[in-house]
C-alpha positions in Angstrom: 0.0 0.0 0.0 0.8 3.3 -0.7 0.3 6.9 -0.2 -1.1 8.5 -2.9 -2.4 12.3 -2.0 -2.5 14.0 1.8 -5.1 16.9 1.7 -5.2 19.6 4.7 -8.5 20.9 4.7 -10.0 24.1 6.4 -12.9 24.4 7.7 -14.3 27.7 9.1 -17.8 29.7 10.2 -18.1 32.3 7.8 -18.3 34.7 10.6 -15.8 34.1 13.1 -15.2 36.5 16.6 -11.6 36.8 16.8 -12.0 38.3 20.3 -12.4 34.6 21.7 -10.6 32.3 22.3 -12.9 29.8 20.6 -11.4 26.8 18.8 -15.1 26.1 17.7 -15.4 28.4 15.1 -12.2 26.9 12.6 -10.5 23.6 12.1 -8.2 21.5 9.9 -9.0 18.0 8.6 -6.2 15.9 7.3 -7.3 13.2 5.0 -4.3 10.7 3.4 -5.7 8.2 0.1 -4.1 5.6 -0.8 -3.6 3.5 -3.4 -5.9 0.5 -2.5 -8.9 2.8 -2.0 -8.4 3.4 2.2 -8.7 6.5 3.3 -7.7 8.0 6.7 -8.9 10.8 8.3 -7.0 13.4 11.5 -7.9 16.1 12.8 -5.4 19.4 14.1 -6.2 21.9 17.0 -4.3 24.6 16.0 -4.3 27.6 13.3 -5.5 26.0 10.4 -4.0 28.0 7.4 -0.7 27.5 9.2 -1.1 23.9 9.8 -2.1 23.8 5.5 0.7 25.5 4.5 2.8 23.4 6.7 0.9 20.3 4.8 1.2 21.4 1.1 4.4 23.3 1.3 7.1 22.1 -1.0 10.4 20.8 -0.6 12.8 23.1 0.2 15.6 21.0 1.0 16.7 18.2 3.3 15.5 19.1 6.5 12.9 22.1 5.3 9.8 20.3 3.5 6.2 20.5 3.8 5.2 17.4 5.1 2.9 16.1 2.1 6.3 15.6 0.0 7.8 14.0 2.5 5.5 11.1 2.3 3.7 10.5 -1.1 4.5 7.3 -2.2 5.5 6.0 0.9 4.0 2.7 3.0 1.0 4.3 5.6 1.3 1.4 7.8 5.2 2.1 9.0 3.8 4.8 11.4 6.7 5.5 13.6 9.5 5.7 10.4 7.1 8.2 8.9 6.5 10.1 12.3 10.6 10.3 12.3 10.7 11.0 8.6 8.1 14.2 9.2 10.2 15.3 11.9 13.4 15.4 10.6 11.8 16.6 7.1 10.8 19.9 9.2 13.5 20.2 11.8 14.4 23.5 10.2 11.4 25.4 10.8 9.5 22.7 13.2 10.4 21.1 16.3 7.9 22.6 18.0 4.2 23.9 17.9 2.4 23.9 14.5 4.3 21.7 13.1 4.0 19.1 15.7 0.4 20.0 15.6 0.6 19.1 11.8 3.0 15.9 12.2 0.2 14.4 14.9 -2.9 15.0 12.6 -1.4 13.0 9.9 -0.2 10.6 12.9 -3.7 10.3 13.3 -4.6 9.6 9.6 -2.0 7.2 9.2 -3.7 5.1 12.1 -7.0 5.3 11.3 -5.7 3.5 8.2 -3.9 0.9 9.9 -7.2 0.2 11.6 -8.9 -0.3 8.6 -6.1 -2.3 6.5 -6.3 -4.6 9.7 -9.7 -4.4 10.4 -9.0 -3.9 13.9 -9.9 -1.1 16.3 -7.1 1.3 16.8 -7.4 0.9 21.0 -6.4 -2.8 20.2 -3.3 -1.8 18.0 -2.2 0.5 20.6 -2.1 -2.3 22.9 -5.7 -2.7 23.9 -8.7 -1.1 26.3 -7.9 0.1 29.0 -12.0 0.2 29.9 -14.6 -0.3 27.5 -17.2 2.8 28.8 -15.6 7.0 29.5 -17.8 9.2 31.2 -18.4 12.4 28.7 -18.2 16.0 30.3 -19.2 18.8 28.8 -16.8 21.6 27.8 -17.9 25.3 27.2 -16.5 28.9 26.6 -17.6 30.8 30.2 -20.3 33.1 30.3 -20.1 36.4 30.2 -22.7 37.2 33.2 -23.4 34.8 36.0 -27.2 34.5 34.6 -25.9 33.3 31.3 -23.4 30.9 33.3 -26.3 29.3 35.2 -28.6 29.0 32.3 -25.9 27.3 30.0 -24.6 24.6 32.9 -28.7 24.1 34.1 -28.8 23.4 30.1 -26.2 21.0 29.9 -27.0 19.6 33.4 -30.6 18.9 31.9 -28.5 16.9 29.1 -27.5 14.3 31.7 -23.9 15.3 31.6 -22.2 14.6 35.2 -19.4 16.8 34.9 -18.7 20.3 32.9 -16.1 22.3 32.2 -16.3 25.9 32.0 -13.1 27.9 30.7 -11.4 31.0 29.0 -14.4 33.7 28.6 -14.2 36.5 31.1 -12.1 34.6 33.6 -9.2 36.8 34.7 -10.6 40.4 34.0 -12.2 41.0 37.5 -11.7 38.6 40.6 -15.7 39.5 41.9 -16.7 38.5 38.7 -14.7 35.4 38.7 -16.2 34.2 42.2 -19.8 35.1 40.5 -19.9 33.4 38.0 -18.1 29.8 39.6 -20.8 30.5 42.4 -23.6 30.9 39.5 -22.0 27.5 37.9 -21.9 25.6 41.6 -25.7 26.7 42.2 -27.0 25.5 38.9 -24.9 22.5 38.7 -25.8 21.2 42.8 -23.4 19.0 44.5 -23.6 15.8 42.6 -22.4 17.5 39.5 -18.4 17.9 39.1 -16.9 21.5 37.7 -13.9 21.8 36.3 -11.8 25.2 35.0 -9.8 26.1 32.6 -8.5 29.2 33.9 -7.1 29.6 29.7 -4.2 32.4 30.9 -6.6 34.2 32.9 -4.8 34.5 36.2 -1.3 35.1 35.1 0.3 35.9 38.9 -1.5 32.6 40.4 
């Protein structure tokens, strides 16, 4: 088996608030063909134009390449030598942050492949289950007003989620307003339900 093409795909709301720090509203899909018709799909947190151009850049020269030359034609299901061969492909401008970011999407893609060639779960070719049930929280942007924070976790408490994370938002700008609206969370959510914070660079001095 081969690879054959590795597209980087962006996907974005046509209105996006750049204010927040939302990765909602934007995302990059990486899907890898092959040549015997399996397809695998990854997905990358990051900046997504950055993360393409890291994709579809060219080869520049040993150790500067986008990472889509670096394996075309190459065998999907040697996973780690491709990991190593990405990484040392980009070493001149990567190392670090969006290219990682890049690198572990198509890590991603190149598994979900293995999974299929083998027809076997990817848990199991990571060395198997660990459990066979994980307990889904819900993760939101915080409010901006303690109302809107007790509405939204009464909303998702009303879903039957058990635990919910509340993060970035307002946290940060005022410490009254902080205690508000965790108090506003903790009095919709009652005693049974866990809350959990991501703080997202809000309390720099803590």
């Amino acid at each position: 088996m081969k690879i054959t093409e590795i597209e980087a795909i962006v996907l974005r709301q046509p209105d996006v608030d750049t204010a927040k720090a939302d990765g909602s509203q934007d995302a990059l899909l990486i899907r890898v063909r092959t040549d015997e018709g399996i397809t695998g799909v990854g997905e990358v947190d990051s900046l997504p134009p950055v993360v393409k151009a890291i994709v579809d850049a060219p080869a520049s020269h040993a150790i500067a390449s986008g990472l889509g030359a670096l394996l075309i034609g190459e065998d999907p299901l040697e996973i780690d030598r491709l990991w190593e061969r990405m990484y040392r492909g980009s070493i001149y401008y990567g190392r670090r942050g969006a290219a990682i970011h890049a690198i572990s999407g198509i890590d991603i893609a190149l598994w979900d492949i293995k999974g299929k060639a083998l027809g076997q779960p990817i848990s199991r070719l990571l060395g198997g289950p660990h459990r066979t049930h994980v307990r889904a929280y819900a993760s939101t942007l915080m409010p901006d007003t303690p109302e809107e924070t007790g509405r939204c976790v009464t909303g998702l408490v009303e879903r039957g989620f058990t635990a919910i994370k509340l993060g970035w938002g307002p946290f940060g700008r005022d410490p009254d307003l902080d205690i508000a609206l965790l108090r506003a969370a903790r009095t919709a959510a009652g005693d049974a339900v866990e809350l959990m914070l991501d703080i997202g660079l809000g309390w720099p001095d803590a």
